[in-house]
C-alpha positions in Angstrom: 137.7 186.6 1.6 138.6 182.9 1.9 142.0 182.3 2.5 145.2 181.9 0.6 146.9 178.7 0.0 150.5 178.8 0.7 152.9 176.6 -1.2 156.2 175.0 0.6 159.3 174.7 -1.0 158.8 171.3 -2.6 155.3 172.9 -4.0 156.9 176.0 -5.6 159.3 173.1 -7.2 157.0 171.1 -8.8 155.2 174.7 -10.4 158.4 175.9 -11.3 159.0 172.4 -13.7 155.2 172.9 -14.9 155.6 176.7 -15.6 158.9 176.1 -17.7 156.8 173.4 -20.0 154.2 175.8 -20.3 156.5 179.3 -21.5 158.4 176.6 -23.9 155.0 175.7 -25.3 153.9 179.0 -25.5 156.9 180.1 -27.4 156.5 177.4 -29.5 153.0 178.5 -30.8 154.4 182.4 -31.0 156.8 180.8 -33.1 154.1 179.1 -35.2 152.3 181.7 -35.9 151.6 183.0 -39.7 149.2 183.9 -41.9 147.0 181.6 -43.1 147.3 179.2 -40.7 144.0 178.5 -38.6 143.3 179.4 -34.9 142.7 175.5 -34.4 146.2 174.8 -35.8 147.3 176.1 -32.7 145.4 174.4 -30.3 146.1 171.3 -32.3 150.0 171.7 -32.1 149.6 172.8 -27.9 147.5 169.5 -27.3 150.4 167.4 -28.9 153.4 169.5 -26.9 151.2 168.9 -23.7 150.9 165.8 -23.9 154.6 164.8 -25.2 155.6 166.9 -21.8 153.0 164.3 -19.6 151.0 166.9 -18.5 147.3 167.9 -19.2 145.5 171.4 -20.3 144.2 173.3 -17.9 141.6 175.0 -19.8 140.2 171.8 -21.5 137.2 171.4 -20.1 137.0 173.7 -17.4 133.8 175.0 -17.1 132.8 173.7 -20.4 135.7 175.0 -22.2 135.9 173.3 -25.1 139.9 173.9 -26.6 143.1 173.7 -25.0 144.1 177.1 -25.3 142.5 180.6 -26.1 143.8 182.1 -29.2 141.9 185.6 -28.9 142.4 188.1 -31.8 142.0 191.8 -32.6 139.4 193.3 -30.1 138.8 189.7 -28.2 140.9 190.4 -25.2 140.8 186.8 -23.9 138.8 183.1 -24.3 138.7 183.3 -28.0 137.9 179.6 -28.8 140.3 178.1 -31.5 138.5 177.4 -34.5 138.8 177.4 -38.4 139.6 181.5 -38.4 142.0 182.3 -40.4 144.7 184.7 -38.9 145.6 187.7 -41.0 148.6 190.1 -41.3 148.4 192.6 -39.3 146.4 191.0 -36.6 147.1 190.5 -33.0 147.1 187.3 -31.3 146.8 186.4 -28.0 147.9 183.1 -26.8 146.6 181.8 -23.4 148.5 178.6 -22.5 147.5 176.8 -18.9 149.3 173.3 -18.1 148.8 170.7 -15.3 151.8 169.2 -14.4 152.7 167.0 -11.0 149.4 168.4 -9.3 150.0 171.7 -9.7 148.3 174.6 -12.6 150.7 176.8 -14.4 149.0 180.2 -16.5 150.5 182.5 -19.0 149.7 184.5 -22.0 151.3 186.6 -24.7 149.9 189.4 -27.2 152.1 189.3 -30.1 151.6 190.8 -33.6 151.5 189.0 -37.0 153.6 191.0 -39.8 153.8 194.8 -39.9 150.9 195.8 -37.4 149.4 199.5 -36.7 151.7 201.8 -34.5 148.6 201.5 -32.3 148.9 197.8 -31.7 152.6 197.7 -31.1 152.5 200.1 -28.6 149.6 198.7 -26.7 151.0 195.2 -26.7 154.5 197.1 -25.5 152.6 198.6 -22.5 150.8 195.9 -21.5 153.9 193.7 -21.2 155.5 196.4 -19.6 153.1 197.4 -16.9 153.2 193.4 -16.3 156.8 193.7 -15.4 156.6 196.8 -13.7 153.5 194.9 -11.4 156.2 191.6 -10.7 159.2 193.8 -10.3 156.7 195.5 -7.4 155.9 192.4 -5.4 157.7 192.2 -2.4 156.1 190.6 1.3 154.6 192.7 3.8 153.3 194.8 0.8 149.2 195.0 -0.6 148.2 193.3 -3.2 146.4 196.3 -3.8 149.6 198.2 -4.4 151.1 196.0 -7.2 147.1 196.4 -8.8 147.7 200.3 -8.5 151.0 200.1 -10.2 149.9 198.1 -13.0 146.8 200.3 -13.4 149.6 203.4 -13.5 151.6 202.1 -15.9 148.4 201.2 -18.5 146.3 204.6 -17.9 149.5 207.2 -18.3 149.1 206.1 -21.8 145.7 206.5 -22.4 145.1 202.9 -22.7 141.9 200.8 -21.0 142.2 198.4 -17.9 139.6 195.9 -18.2 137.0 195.6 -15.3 135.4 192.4 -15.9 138.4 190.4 -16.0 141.2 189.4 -13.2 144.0 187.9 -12.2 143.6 185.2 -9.8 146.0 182.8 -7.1 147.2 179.4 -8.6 148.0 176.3 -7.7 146.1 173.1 -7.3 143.5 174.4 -8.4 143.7 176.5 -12.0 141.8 179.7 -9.9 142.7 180.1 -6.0 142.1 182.8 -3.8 143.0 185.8 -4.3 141.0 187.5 -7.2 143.7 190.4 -8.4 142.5 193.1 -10.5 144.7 195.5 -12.7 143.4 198.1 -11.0 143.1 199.1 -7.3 144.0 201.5 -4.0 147.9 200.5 -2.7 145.6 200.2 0.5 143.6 197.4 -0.5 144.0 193.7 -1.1 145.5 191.3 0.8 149.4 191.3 2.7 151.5 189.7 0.3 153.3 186.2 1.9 156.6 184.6 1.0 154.8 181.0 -1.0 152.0 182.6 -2.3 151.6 181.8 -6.0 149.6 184.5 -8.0 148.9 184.3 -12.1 149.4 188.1 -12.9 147.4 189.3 -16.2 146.7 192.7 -17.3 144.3 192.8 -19.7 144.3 196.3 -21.7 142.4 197.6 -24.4 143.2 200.8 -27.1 139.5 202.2 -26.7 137.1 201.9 -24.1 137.6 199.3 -21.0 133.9 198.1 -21.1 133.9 194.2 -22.6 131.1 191.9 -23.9 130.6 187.8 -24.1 130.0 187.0 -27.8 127.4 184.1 -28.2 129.8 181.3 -27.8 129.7 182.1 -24.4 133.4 182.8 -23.8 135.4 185.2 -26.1 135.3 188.4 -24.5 135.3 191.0 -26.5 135.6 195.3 -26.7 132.4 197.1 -26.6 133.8 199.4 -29.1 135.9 197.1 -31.2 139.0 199.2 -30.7 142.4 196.1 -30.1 142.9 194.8 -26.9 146.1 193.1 -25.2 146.3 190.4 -23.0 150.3 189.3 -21.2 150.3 187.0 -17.9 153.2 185.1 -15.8 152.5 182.6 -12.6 154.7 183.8 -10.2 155.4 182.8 -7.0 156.3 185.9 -3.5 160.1 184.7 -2.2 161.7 186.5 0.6 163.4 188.7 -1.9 160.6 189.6 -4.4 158.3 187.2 -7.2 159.9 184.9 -9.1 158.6 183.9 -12.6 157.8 180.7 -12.8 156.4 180.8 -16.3 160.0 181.1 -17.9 162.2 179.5 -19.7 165.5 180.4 -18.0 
C-alpha cells in the first residue's frame, strides 16, 4: 500500500477555504436545478462560480475528462458527462463538484430529486446520505479504515439497497486521488489506522437493484447493470484528534 500523505495544520487550512467554495458551488447548482434545463447548463454555471472563486476544476481534464462536473442521472451512479440532456421531473441528479484551490483538491457530491420523485428514490437518496453521516460520525484515530467501510456498508444493506463494487472513495489533497483507496464496504479489521491530518473524500455510492455497474460508450458514466436508480453523496473530510471534520461545508 503506498503511504498516506498527512496534512499539517496550515494544509488542513487551505482545504478547509477550498472545500467551503466547493459546498457553496454545489448548492448553488442543487439550487439551479429544474426541468428543462440541460445537464450542460450546469457545468456551464460551475465553470463560471469556479472561476469567479480563483480556483480551477478538478475533474476538467483529468484523465481526459472532458466537463467540469459530473451531472449523473437516474441509474448513472457517477461520471455522467454534462451534455444537451434534458432533466425531467422526477429524475434524480447527481452533482459531483471537485475544486482546486491554493494547491490543494476539494471533492463532494449530492443526489437530489427533481419534483415529486418515486418513494423509491427518496428513500435511497435518504440512506445514502445517511449511511455517509453515520461513516464520518465513525471516524475517530487509532480506528480502521476498514471499520468506518463496514459501517457504511451496514447502514446501506439493512435496507436492501446495493453498495457499489467498482467504485471508491479515495485520500485527497494535492493530488485529486491520494492514497488510501476506501470502499463502502469492508471487515472493521481491515484498512489502514486512521491518523489525526489525514484527509479522506468519503462517497458511498448505492444503487435500488443490483450493485453490479457498467461504462456506457463515452467511456465514463457508470451506469446499473439492471437500470434500477442509483445514489451517489460524498464530503472531503479531514481525521482531528476529536473525530473528522467536514471540510466540504458551508458553516
Amino acid at each position: 500500500m503506498a503511504s498516506i500523505n498527512i496534512k499539517s495544520k496550515k494544509e488542513i487550512e487551505i482545504m478547509r477555504k477550498g472545500g467551503k467554495i466547493a459546498a457553496t458551488i454545489l448548492l448553488d447548482l442543487k439550487k439551479a436545478i429544474k426541468p428543462g434545463l440541460k445537464t450542460k447548463d450546469l457545468a456551464n454555471s460551475a465553470e463560471k462560480l469556479i472561476e469567479k472563486e480563483g480556483a480551477k476544476a478538478s475533474f476538467k481534464n483529468y484523465n481526459g475528462y472532458p466537463s467540469s462536473i459530473c451531472v449523473s442521472i437516474n441509474d448513472e451512479v457517477v461520471h455522467g458527462i454534462p451534455s444537451d440532456r434534458i432533466i425531467k421531473e422526477g429524475d434524480i441528479i447527481g452533482l459531483d463538484v471537485g475544486i482546486f484551490y491554493g494547491g490543494y483538491h476539494a471533492d463532494t457530491a449530492i443526489t437530489v430529486g427533481v419534483g415529486k420523485i418515486s418513494p423509491e428514490a427518496k428513500r435511497l437518496i435518504l440512506v445514502t446520505e445517511y449511511a455517509l453521516q453515520k461513516g464520518i460520525q465513525a471516524i475517530r484515530p487509532n480506528k480502521r479504515l476498514g471499520e468506518i467501510q463496514n459501517i457504511i456498508q451496514y447502514e446501506i444493506e439493512k435496507e436492501g439497497f446495493g453498495v457499489v463494487r467498482d467504485l471508491v472513495g479515495h485520500g485527497i489533497g494535492k493530488k485529486l486521488q491520494e492514497s488510501p483507496a476506501i470502499p463502502n464496504f469492508g471487515s472493521p479489521k481491515d484498512g489502514p489506522i486512521l491518523k489525526e491530518g489525514m484527509t479522506l473524500a468519503i462517497e458511498p455510492m448505492v444503487t435500488a437493484g443490483d450493485w453490479r455497474v457498467k461504462v456506457l460508450d463515452d467511456g465514463w458514466t457508470v451506469t446499473t447493470i439492471d437500470k434500477s436508480l442509483s445514489a451517489h453523496f460524498e464530503h472531503t473530510i479531514a481525521v482531528t484528534k476529536n473525530g473528522a471534520e467536514v471540510l466540504t461545508k458551508i458553516n
